[in-house]
C-alpha positions as semicolon CSV with decimal commas, in nm:
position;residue;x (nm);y (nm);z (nm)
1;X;9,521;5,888;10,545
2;X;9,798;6,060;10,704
3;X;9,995;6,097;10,348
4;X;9,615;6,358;10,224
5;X;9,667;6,512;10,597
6;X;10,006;6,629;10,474
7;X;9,881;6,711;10,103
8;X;9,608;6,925;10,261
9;X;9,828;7,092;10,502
10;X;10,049;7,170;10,213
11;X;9,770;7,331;10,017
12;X;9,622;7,541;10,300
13;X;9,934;7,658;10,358
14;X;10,028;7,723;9,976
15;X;9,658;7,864;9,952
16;X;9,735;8,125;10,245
17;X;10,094;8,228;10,125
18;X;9,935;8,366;9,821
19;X;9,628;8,529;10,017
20;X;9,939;8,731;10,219
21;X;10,131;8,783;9,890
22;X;9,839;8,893;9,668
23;X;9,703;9,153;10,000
24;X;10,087;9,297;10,001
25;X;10,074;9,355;9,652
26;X;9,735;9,465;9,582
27;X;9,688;9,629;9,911
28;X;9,317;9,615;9,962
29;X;9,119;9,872;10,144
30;X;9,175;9,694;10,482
31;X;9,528;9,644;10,449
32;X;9,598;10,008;10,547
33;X;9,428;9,982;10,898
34;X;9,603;9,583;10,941
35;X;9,926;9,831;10,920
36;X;9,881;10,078;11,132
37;X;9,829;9,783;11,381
38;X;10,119;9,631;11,402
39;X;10,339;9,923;11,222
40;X;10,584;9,842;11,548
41;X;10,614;9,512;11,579
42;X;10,903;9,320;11,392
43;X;10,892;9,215;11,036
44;X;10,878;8,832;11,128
45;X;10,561;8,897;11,349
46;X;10,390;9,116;11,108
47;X;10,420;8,838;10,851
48;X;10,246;8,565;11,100
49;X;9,942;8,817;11,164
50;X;9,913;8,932;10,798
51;X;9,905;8,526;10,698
52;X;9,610;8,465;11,019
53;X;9,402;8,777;10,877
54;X;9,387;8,670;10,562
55;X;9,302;8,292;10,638
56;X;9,030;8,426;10,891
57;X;8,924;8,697;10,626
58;X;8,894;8,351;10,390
59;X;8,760;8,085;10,626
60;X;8,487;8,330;10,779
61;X;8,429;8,525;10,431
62;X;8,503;8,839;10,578
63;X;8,483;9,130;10,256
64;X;8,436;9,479;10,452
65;X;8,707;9,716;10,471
66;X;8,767;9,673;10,812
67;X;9,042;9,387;10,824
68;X;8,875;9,191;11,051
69;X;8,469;9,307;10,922
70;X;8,230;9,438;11,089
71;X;8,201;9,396;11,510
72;X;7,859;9,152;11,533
73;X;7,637;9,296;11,720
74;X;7,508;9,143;12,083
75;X;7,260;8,929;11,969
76;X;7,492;8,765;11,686
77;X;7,765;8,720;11,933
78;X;7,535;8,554;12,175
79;X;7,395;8,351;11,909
80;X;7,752;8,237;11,763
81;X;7,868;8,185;12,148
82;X;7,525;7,921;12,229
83;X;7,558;7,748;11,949
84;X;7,940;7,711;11,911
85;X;7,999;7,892;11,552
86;X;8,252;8,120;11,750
87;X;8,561;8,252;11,510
């Protein structure tokens, strides 16, 4: 069990290095505002928050040009809050 923990691990993580490579390289139309954001901060941290917007743009199927997608409205974020589907 704990061998296919690691083997998963390993392919999330080889699954999300080419999610960051392939949005550096093909810059997509969110990419340009994820920039601006964290334009100051050094390389090393930009890298960490480019590799947790794309997983969350994966796991949560997020395809709008904002990097993170649309803000839900009230009702959606009360709804994902009660019943525990919170990002």
């Amino acid at each position: 069990m704990h061998l296919r923990l690691l083997e998963l691990e390993a392919e999330i993580v080889q699954r999300i290095d080419w999610l960051a490579t392939t949005a550096k390289l093909g810059r997509p139309l969110w990419y340009d505002a994820f920039a601006s954001v964290v334009a100051g901060q050094p390389n090393s941290t930009r890298e960490v928050r480019l590799r947790e917007v794309v997983a969350y743009r994966e796991r949560y199927g997020i395809n709008s040009t904002s990097p993170f997608g649309r803000e839900p409205t009230e009702t959606q974020s009360h709804s994902a809050i009660t019943t525990g589907d919170c990002p």
